[in-house]
C-alpha positions as CSV (number, residue, x, y, z in Angstrom):
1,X,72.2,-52.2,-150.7
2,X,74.5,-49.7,-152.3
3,X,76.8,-47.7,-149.6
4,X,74.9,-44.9,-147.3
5,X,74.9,-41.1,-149.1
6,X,75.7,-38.7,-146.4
7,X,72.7,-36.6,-145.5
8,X,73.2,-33.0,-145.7
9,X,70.6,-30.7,-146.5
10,X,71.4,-31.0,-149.8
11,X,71.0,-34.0,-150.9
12,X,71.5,-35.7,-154.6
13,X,67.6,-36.6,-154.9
14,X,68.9,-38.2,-158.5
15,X,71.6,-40.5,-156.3
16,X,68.5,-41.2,-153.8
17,X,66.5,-42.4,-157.5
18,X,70.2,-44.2,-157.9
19,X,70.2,-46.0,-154.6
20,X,66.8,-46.5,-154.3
21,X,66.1,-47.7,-157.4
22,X,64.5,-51.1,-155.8
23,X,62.4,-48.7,-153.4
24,X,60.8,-46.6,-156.6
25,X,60.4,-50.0,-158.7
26,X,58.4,-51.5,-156.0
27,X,56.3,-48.4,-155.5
28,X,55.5,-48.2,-159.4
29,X,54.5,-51.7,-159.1
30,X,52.2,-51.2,-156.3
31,X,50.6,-47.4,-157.2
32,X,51.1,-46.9,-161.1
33,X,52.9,-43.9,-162.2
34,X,55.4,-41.7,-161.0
35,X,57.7,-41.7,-157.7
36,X,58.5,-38.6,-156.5
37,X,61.7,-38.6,-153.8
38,X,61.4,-35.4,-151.6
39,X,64.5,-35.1,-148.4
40,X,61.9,-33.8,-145.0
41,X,63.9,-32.7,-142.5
42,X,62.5,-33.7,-139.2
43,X,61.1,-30.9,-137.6
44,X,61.3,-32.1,-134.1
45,X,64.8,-33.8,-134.1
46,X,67.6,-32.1,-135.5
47,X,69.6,-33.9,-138.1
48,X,67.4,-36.5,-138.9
49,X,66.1,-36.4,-142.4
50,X,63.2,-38.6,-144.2
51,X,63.4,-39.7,-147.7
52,X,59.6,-39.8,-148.6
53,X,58.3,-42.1,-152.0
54,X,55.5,-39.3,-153.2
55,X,52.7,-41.0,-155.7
56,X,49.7,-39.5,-156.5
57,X,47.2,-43.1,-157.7
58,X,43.6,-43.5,-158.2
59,X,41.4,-45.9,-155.5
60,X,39.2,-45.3,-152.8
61,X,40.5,-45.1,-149.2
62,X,40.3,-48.6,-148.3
63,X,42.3,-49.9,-151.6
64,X,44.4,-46.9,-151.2
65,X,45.1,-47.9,-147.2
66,X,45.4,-51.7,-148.5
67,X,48.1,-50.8,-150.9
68,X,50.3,-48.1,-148.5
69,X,50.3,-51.2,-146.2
70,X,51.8,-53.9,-149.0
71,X,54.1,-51.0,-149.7
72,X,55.5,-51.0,-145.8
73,X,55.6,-54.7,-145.9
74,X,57.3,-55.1,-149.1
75,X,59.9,-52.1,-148.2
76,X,60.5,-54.3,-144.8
77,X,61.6,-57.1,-146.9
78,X,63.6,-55.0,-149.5
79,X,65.3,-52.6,-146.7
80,X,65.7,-55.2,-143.8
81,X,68.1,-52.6,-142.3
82,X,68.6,-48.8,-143.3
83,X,70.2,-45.8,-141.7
84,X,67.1,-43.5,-142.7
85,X,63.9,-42.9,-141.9
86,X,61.9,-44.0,-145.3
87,X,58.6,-43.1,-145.5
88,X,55.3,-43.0,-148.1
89,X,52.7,-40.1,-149.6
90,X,49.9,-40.9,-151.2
91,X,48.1,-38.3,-152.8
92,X,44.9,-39.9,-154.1
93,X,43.3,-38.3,-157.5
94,X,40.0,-39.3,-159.1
């Protein structure tokens, strides 16, 4: 895995696409379409930040649940260790 970016409340969401590359591959394969990469500050503990993977897929809540947990398996064996919280958003369209 490519070297940490420093988190700042600015962060390069287009060095985020850069060093998760692997991260938006794998979600394209899993929920069609496009990755969206959004920097959430955690409300409750200052200075942590989340990278979220946003996808917006077609399914019904059981495929839809099936698939977010593939995702979470397959991002455990991509990221075995990370210094961010890395999280998923699916926004389900008909």
């Amino acid at each position: 895995m490519p070297p940490a970016i420093a988190l700042t409340n600015e962060l390069d969401v287009a060095a985020l696409q850069t060093e998760f590359a692997d991260v938006v591959e794998m979600t394209r394969e899993i929920f069609g379409g496009d990755v969206r990469i959004e920097v959430d500050p955690d409300p409750e503990i200052v200075g942590l930040t989340n990278i979220v993977f946003c996808v917006t897929t077609i399914g019904g809540p059981r495929e839809i649940a099936d698939r977010s947990e593939q995702w979470h398996v397959r991002l455990d064996a991509i990221c075995e260790t990370h210094d961010r919280r890395l999280g998923l958003f699916v926004e389900p369209r008909e």
